[in-house]
N, C-alpha and C positions, 0 to 999 in steps of 0.2 A: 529637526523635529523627529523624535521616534514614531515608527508607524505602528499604527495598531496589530494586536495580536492577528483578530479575527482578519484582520485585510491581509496581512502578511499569509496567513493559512490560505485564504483566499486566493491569492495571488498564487503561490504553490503548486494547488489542486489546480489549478486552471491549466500548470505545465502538465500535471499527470494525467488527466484528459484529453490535451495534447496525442498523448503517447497511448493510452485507451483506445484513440482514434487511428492509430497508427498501428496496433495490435488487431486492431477491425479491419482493416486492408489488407493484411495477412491473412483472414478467415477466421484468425482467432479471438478466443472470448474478450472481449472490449475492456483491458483491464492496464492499468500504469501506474507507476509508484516513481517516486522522487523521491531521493535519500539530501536534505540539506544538513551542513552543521556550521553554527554562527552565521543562517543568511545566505552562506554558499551552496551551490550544488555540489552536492559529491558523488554521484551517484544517478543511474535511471534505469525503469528497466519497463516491460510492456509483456502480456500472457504471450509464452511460443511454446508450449509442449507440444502443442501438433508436427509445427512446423521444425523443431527440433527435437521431434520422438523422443523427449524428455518430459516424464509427468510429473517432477518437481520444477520444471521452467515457468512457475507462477512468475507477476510481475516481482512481486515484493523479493521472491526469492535471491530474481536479476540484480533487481537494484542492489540487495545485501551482498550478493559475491561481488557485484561491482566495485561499492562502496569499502567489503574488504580490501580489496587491491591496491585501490588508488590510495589507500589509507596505510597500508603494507601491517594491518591490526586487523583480526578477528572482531576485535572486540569496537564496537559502533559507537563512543560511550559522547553522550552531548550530542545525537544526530538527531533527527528529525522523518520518521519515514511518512510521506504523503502517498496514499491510494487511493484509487475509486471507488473501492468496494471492500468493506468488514472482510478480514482478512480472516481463513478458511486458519484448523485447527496444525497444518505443517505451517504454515507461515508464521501464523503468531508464534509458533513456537522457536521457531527459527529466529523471529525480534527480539522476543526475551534472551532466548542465548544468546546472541549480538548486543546485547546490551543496549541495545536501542534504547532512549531518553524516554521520547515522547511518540507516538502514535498519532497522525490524523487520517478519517477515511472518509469517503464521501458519502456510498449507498449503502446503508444497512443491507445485510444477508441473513433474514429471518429464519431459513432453514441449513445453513452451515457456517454461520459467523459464529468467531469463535472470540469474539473481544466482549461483547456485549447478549448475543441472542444465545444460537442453539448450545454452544458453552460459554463461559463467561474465566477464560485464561485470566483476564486483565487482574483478574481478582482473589484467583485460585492462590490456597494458603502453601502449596505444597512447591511453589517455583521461587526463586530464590531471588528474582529481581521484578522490579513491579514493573511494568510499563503507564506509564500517563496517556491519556488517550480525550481526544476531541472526536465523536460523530458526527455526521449530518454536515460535513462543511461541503457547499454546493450539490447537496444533498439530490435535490430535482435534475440536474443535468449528467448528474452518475447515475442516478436511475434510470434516466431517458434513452439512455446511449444501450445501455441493456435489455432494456426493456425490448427499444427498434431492433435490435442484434437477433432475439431470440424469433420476436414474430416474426423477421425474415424469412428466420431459417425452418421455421413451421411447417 
């Protein structure tokens, strides 16, 4: 029997929060990505610019160098990136380049998401390849994880 879309996404996100949780135990912002393609993992990666005094070491970033390698291809084409959080204006841009398929993310970023809120890439006429994109998948516990991350550090 095939499984459903929404549970498979599901199931997903649940690894990249995983890794969000594991990016929090490092000090850093609470964030993970999962690069699948066909079902498989290719890929993962979790926020470390702190800890690797690199300010493009986003999660998504990780995963896409990852998922280059293992892939020995640039180019991402049929993957699937899962993250926690509406991925900020270098990342997305970075998926479109990679040719990323499909896009799912967990916590909307009203003030620098760049799929859907403060810009809207996913959409923009001037990028040469579209990305497909699901919001809101476990929507409440990628929020929650950020949410507790920030008021800690208040």
């Amino acid at each position: 029997m095939e499984r459903d879309q929404a549970q498979i996404d599901k199931d997903w996100m649940t690894i990249a929060l995983e890794l969000a949780r594991h990016a929090e135990t490092l000090s850093e912002v609470p964030v993970g990505a999962v690069l699948v393609k066909h079902e498989s993992l290719v890929a993962k990666g979790w926020n470390c610019p702190i800890s690797t005094l690199d300010p493009t070491a986003h999660a998504e970033i990780i995963a896409l160098r990852s998922g280059a390698l293992a892939t020995n291809n640039y180019r991402l084409i049929d993957t699937t990136l899962y993250v926690t959080l509406e991925p900020c204006a270098m990342c997305m841009s970075a998926i479109v380049h990679a040719r990323v398929k499909r896009l799912v993310f967990g916590a909307q970023d009203p003030k620098r998401g760049a799929v859907c809120n403060a810009l809207r890439l996913a959409e923009a006429d001037f990028l040469n390849h579209k990305v497909e994109w699901t919001g809101g998948v476990l929507e409440e516990d990628c929020s929650q994880l950020l949410k507790d991350f920030f008021r800690h550090r208040r």
